[in-house]
C-alpha positions in Angstrom: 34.9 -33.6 -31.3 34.8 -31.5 -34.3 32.6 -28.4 -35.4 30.1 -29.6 -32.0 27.5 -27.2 -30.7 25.6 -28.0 -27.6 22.7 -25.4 -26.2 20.4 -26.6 -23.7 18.5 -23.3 -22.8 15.5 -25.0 -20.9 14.9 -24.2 -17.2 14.8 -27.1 -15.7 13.3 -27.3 -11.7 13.8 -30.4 -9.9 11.9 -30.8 -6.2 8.7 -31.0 -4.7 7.6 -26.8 -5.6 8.9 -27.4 -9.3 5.1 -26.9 -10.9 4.9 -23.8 -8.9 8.1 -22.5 -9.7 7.7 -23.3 -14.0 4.5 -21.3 -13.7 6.2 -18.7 -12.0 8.5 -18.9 -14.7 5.8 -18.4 -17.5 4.5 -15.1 -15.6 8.1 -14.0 -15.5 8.2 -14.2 -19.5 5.6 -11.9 -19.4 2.9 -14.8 -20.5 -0.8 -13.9 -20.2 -2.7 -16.8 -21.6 -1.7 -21.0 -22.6 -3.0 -23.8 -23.9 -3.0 -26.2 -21.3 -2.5 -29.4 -23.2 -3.1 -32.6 -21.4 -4.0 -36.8 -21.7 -6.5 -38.9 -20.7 -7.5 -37.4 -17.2 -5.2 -38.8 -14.6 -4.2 -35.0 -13.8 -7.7 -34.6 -12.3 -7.9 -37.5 -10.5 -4.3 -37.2 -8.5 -4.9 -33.6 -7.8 -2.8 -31.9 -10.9 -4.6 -30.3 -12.5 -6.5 -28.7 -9.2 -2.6 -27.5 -8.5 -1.7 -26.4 -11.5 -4.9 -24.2 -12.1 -4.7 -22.8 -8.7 -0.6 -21.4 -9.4 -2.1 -20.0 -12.8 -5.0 -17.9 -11.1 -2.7 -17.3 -8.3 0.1 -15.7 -11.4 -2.3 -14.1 -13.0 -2.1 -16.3 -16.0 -5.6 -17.4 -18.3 -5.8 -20.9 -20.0 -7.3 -22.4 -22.4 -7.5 -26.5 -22.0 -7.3 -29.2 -24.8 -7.5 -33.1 -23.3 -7.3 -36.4 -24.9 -3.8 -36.8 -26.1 -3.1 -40.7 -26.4 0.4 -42.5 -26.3 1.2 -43.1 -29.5 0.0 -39.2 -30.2 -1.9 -38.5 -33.3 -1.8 -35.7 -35.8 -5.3 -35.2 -35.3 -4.9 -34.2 -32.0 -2.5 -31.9 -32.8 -4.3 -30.4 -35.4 -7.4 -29.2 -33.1 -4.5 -27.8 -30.4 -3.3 -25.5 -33.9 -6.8 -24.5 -34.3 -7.3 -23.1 -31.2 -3.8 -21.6 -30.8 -4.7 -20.5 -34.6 -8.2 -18.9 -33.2 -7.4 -14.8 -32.4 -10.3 -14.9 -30.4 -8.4 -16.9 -28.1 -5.6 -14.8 -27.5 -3.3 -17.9 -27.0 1.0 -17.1 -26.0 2.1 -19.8 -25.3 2.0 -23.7 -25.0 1.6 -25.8 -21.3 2.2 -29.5 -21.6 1.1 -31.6 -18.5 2.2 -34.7 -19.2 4.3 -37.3 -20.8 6.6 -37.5 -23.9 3.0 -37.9 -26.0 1.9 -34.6 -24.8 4.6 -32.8 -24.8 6.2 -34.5 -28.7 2.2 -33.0 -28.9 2.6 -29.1 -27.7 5.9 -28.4 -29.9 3.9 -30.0 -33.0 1.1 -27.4 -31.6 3.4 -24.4 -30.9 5.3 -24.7 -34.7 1.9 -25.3 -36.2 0.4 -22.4 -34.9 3.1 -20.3 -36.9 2.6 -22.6 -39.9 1.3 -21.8 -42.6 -0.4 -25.0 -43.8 -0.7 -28.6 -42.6 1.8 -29.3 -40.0 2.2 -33.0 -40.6 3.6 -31.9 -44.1 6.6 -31.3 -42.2 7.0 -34.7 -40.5 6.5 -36.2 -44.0 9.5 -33.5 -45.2 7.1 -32.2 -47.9 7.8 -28.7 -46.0 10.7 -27.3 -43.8 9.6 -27.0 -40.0 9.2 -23.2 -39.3 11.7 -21.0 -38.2 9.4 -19.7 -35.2 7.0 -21.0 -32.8 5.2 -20.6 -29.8 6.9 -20.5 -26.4 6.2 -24.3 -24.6 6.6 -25.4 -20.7 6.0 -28.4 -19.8 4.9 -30.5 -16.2 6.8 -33.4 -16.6 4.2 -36.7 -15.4 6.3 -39.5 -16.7 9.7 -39.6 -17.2 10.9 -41.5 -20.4 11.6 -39.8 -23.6 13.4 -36.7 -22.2 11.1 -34.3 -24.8 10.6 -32.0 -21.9 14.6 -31.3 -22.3 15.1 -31.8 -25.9 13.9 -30.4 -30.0 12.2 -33.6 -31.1 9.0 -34.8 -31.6 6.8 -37.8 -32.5 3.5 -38.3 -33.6 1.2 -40.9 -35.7 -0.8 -40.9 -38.6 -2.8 -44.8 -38.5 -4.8 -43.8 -41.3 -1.8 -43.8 -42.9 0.4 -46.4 -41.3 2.7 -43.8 -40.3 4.8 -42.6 -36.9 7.3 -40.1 -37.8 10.0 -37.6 -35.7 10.9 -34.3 -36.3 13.2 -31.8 -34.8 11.6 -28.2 -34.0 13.8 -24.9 -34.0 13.6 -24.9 -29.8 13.1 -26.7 -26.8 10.8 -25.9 -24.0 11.7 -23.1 -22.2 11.1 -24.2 -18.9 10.4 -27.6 -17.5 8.7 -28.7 -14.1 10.4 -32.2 -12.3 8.2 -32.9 -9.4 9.5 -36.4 -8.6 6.2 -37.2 -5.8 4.0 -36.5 -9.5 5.5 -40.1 -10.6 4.5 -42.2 -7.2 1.6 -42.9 -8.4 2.4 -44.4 -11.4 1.6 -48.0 -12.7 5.2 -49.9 -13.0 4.3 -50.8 -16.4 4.8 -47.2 -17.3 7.8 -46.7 -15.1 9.1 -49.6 -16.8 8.4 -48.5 -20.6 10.3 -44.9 -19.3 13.6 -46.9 -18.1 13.5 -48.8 -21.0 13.3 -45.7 -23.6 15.6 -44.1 -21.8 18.1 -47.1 -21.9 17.6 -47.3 -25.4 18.4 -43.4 -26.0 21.9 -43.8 -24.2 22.6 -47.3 -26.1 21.3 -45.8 -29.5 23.9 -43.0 -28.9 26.5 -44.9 -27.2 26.6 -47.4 -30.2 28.8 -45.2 -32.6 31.4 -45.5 -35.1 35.1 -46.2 -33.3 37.9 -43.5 -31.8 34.8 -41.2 -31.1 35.1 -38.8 -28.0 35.5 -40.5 -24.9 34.3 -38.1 -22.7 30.6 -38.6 -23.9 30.9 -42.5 -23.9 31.6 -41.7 -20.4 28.8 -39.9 -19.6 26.8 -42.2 -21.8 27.3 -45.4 -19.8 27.1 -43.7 -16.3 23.7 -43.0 -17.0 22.7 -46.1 -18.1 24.2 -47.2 -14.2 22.3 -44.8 -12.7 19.2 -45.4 -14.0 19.7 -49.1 -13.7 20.8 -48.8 -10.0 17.5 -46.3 -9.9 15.1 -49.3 -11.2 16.3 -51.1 -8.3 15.6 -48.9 -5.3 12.5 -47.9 -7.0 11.0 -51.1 -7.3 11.9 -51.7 -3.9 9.6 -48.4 -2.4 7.6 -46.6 -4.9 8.5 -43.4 -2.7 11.8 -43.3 -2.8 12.0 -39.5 -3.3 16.0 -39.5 -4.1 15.7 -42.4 -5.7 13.2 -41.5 -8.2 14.7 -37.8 -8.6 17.9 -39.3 -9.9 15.9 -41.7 -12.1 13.9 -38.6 -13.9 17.6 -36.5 -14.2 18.8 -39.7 -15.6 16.1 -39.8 -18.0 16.0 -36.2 -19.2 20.2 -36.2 -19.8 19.7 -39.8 -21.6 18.5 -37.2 -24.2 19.0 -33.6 -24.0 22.3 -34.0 -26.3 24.7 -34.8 -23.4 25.1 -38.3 -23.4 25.5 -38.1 -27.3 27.7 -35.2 -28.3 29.8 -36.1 -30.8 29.1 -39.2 -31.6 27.0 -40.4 -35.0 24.5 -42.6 -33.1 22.9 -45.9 -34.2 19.0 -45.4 -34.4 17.8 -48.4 -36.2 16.0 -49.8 -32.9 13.9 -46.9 -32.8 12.9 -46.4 -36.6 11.8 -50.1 -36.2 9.9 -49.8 -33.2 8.3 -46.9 -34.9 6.8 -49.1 -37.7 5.8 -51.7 -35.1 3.7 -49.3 -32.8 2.7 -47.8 -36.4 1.0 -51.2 -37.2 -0.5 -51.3 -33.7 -1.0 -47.5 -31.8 -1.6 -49.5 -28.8 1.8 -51.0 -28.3 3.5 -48.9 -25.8 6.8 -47.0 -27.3 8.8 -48.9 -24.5 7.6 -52.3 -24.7 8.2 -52.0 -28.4 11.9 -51.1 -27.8 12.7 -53.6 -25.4 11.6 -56.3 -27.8 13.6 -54.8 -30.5 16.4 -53.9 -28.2 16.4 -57.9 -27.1 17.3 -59.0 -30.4 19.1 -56.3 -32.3 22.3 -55.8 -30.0 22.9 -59.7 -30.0 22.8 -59.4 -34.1 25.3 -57.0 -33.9 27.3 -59.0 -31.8 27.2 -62.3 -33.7 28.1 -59.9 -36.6 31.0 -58.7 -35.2 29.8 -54.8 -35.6 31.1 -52.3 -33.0 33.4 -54.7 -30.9 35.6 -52.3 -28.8 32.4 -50.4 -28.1 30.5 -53.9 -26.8 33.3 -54.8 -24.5 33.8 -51.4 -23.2 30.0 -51.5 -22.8 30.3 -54.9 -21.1 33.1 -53.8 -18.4 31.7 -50.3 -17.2 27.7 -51.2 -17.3 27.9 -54.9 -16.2 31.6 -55.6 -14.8 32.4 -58.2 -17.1 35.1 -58.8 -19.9 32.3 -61.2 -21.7 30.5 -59.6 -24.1 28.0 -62.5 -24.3 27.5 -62.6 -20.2 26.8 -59.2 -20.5 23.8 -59.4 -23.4 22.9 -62.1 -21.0 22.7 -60.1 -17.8 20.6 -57.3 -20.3 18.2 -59.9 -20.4 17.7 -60.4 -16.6 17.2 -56.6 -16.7 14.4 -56.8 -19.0 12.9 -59.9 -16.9 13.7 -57.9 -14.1 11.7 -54.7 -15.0 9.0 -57.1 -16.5 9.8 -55.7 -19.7 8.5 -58.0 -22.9 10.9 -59.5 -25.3 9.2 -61.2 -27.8 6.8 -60.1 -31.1 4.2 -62.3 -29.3 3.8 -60.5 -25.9 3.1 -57.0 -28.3 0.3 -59.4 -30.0 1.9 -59.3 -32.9 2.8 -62.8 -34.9 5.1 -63.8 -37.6 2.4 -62.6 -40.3 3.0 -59.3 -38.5 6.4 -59.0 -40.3 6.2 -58.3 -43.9 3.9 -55.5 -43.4 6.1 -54.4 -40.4 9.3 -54.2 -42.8 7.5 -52.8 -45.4 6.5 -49.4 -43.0 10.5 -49.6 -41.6 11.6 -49.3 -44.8 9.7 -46.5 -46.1 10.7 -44.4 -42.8 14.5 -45.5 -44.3 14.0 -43.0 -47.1 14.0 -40.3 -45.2 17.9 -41.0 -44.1 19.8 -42.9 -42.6 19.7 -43.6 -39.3 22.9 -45.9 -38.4 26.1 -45.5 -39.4 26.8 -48.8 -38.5 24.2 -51.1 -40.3 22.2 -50.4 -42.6 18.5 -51.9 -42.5 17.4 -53.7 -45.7 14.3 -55.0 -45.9 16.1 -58.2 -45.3 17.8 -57.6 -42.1 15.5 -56.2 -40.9 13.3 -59.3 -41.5 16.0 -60.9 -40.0 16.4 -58.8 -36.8 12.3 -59.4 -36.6 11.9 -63.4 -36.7 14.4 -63.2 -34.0 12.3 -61.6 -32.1 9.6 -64.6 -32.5 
């Protein structure tokens, strides 16, 4: 714990009035006008997006509306959000995600962008430095998984060119709505893909280099208890209002810096499930890391890598001494949750993997992203076929 700065400045409003209460919060800012960014429809047909335009009219607040942003978000997406954020006749102050981590990693590519000068995917390729101001974003949190509503980062895809690449923006959004009732509705295969990105943000984090602070390793592998003890209660009533409350807090601390502050972080499941849903934009970000997730901690294992952290891992999250039980009981959870766990279920094959590799290991030279292995082309390979 040395030299560590932590400043999470969003407003974050967790209960059944939170959509009214972030709008109320963007006419308290003094906002006249957003760009309501949005997916595929399923605000209009729970009712959303009726509530959410009748607390702007009611604030006095004017929108514009862009719709269409896909999981997987792509840059050309975001591009038509900068153009009208870009367009004075529009008189656009701010950004309004309604959504899930694809809309909202979406709005704060839109709300930098729109103070760009240029091509904003220049600075996910690092051909340009992200700039040092951008629009003002809120968000109305619909699925809870990647915890972008609470953090600086950012994801989108490029397929034309093979490409999925993060970025971290100058701020986070200012204020964020939790309606836990929003996420009833959801299809289990997306709560499931949320619980398992979240669980890999905490074990990404958790996984570190040795005699790191122990008060975030704490914090760390609590979460990971609560959201597993979540999943349970959860699958057992949809409805379970507490239940799925402390499931989205769970989710938005697994990565608004908390549960890694401090510690170096070992990434690598991420920047390969980033070239796998690269290769195919239809491969949900969760089901992805669950099949890396499956194979890659047991390779560190049989390697011997991060041993005191695995069996401290293994007591607190699973209450066992055996390291091996415990990868073993991980792989319940992922039956469990109905979470895939091999190349095959993705629709991928063993041809899949060269080209797979090859997308991985250009990401690699933008840094690295482990400080505990580092993936060459042939561990990486490696890491794959054992996910055959």
């Amino acid at each position: 714990m040395d030299n560590v700065r932590f400043h999470a400045d969003t407003k974050v409003f967790v209960s059944r009035k939170a959509v009214e209460q972030v709008i109320e919060a963007i006419k308290a800012d003094g906002i006249k006008k957003v760009l309501c960014v949005l997916g595929g429809g399923s605000a209009k047909t729970t009712g959303l997006w009726d509530r959410i335009t009748k607390s702007l009219k009611e604030n006095g607040i004017e929108y514009c509306e862009l719709w269409g942003v896909q999981p997987n978000p792509l840059i050309s997406k975001v591009r038509e959000g900068v153009a009208l954020c870009k367009d004075p006749a529009n008189k656009i102050e701010a950004v309004f995600a309604i959504g899930g981590g694809s809309v909202i990693d979406s709005v704060k590519a839109i709300a930098s962008g729109a103070k760009f000068d240029g091509d904003i995917w220049d600075v996910y390729l690092r051909k340009s430095a992200p700039p040092k101001e951008q629009l003002p974003i809120y968000t109305v949190l619909t699925l809870s998984a990647t915890a972008s509503e609470y953090n600086y980062g950012s994801v989108v895809s490029s397929p034309e060119e093979n490409r999925k690449l993060g970025m971290f923006f100058p701020n986070r959004p200012r204020a964020t709505a939790i309606d836990p009732t929003i996420q009833f509705t959801l299809p289990w295969r997306q709560v499931m893909c949320g619980a398992v990105d979240a669980t890999s943000h905490l074990l990404e984090q958790y996984f570190s280099k040795t005699n790191e602070t122990d008060c975030t390793r704490e914090i760390n592998l609590a979460l990971q208890r609560s959201i597993i003890k979540s999943m349970i209660k959860i699958k057992a009533n949809n409805e379970d209002y507490e239940a799925r409350a402390n499931f989205c807090w769970a989710v938005s601390l697994a990565l608004n810096g908390i549960a890694g502050l401090g510690l170096s972080g070992d990434w690598n499941v991420h920047y390969i499930e980033h070239a796998i849903s690269a290769v195919d934009d239809k491969i949900a970000h969760g089901e992805g890391l669950a099949v890396v997730s499956h194979a890659y901690y047991k390779f560190l294992w049989k390697r011997g890598i991060a041993k005191e952290m695995f069996e401290e891992w293994a007591q607190v999250v699973f209450g066992t001494k055996n390291v091996d039980e415990a990868l073993k009981k991980f792989d319940e959870l992922l039956d469990l949750w109905g979470a895939p766990k091999k190349l095959t279920d993705l629709g991928l094959k063993e041809a899949d993997i060269p080209r797979i590799v090859k997308i991985e290991q250009e990401q690699n030279q933008m840094g690295v992203f482990s400080p505990l292995l580092r993936l060459t082309a042939e561990v990486t390979t490696e890491i794959l076929r054992e996910t055959l």
